[in-house]
C-alpha positions as CSV (number, residue, x, y, z in Angstrom):
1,X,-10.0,29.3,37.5
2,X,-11.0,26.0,36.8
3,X,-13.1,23.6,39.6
4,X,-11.1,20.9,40.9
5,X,-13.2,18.0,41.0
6,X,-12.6,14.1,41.9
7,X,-11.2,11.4,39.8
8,X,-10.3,8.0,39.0
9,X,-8.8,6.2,36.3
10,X,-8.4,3.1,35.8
11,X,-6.1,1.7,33.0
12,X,-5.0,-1.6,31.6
13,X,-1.3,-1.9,30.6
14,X,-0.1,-4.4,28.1
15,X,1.2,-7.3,29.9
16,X,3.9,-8.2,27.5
17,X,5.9,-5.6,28.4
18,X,9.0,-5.8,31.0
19,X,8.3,-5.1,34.9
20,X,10.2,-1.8,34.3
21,X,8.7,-0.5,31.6
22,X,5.2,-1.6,33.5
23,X,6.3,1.0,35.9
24,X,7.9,3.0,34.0
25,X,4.2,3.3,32.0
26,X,2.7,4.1,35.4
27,X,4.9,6.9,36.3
28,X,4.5,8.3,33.4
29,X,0.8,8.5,33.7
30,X,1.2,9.7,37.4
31,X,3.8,12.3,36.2
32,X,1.1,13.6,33.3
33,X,-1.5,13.8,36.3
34,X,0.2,16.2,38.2
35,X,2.1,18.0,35.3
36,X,-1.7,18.9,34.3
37,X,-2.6,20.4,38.2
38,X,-4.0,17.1,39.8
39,X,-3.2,15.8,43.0
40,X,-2.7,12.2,43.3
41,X,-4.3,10.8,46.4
42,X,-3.9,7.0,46.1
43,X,-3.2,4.5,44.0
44,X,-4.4,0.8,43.7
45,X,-2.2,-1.7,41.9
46,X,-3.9,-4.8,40.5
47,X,-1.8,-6.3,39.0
48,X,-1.9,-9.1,35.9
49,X,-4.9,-10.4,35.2
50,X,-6.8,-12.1,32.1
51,X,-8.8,-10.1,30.4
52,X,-12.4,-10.8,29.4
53,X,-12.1,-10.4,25.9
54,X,-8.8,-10.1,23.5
55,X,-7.4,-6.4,23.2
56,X,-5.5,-6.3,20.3
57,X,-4.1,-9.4,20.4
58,X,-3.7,-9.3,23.9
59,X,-5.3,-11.9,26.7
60,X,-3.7,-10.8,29.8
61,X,-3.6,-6.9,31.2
62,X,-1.7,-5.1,33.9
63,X,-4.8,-3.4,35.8
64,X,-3.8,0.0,37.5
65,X,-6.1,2.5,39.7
66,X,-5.3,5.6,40.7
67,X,-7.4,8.1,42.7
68,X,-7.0,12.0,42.3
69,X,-8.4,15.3,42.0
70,X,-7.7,18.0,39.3
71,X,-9.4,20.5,37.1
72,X,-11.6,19.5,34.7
73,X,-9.3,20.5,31.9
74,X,-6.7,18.1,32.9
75,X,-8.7,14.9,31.9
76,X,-9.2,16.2,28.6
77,X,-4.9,16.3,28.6
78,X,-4.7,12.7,30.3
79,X,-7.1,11.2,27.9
80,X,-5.4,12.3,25.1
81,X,-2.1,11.6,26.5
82,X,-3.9,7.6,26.6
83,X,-5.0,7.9,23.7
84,X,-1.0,8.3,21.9
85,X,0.1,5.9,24.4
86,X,0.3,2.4,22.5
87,X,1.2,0.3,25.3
88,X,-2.1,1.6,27.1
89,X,-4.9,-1.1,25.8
90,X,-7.8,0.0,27.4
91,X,-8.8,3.4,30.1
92,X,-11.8,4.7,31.8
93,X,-12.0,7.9,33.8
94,X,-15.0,8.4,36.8
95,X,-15.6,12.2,37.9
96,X,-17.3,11.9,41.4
97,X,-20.0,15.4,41.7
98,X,-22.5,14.7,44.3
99,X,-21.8,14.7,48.2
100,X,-22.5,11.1,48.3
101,X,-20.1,10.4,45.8
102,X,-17.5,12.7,46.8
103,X,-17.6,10.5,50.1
104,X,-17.5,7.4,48.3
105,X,-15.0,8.8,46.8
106,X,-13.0,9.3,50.0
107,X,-13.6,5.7,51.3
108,X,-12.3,4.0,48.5
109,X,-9.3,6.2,48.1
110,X,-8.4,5.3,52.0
111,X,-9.4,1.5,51.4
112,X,-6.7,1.6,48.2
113,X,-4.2,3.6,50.4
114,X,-4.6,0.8,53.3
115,X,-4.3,-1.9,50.6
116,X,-1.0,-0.4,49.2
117,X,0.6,0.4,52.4
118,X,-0.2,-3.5,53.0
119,X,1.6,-4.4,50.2
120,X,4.4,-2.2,51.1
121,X,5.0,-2.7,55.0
122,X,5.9,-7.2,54.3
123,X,9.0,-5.5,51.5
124,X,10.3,-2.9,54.0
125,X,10.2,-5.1,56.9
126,X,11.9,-7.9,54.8
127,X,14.4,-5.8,53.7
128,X,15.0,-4.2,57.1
129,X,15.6,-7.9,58.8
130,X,18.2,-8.4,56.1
């Protein structure tokens, strides 16, 4: 049996594209995560921002983060899966080994799982005063 080890991935999603199919891109990376044995546990959304240099053409990138642990197989999957994936400009995967990192690890994933559930809580209260 493969080690399970600690992940992130952080990928830059042509901004050209429709909200939907933004998230729709995201899912699908998320999906291919766990369809290769990972465990997701948090995501960071960025957002659009400029990029430092032009990507094929592009100046401006949809920045997405997500934290996770899987076998060690499974990145070899996802990066291929970038890799076909035309509307993915640019990707970068971090395996965390050490103790130290492990827990660093661990902090950011709970400071990105605060963040989103910031960015969440103003849309469901919104919605529930409405």
């Amino acid at each position: 049996m493969a080690r399970i080890r600690h992940y992130e991935t952080m990928f830059i999603v042509k901004a050209t594209l429709t909200a939907e199919e933004i998230q729709a891109q995201i899912e699908l990376v998320k999906s291919n995560i766990e369809k290769n044995g990972g465990t997701i546990a948090s995501t960071d959304d960025m957002g659009s921002r400029e990029l430092a240099y032009e990507i094929q053409k592009n100046k401006r990138g949809y920045y997405y983060l997500v934290y996770f642990t899987a076998p060690t197989e499974a990145v070899l999957e996802l990066e291929r899966n970038y890799r076909i994936n035309e509307n993915i400009l640019r990707f970068i995967f971090i395996k965390h080994e050490s103790k130290i990192e492990v827990a660093r690890w661990t902090t950011m994933s709970a400071e990105a799982a605060k963040k989103s559930e910031k960015k969440a809580t103003p849309a469901s209260t919104q919605a529930a005063a409405e």
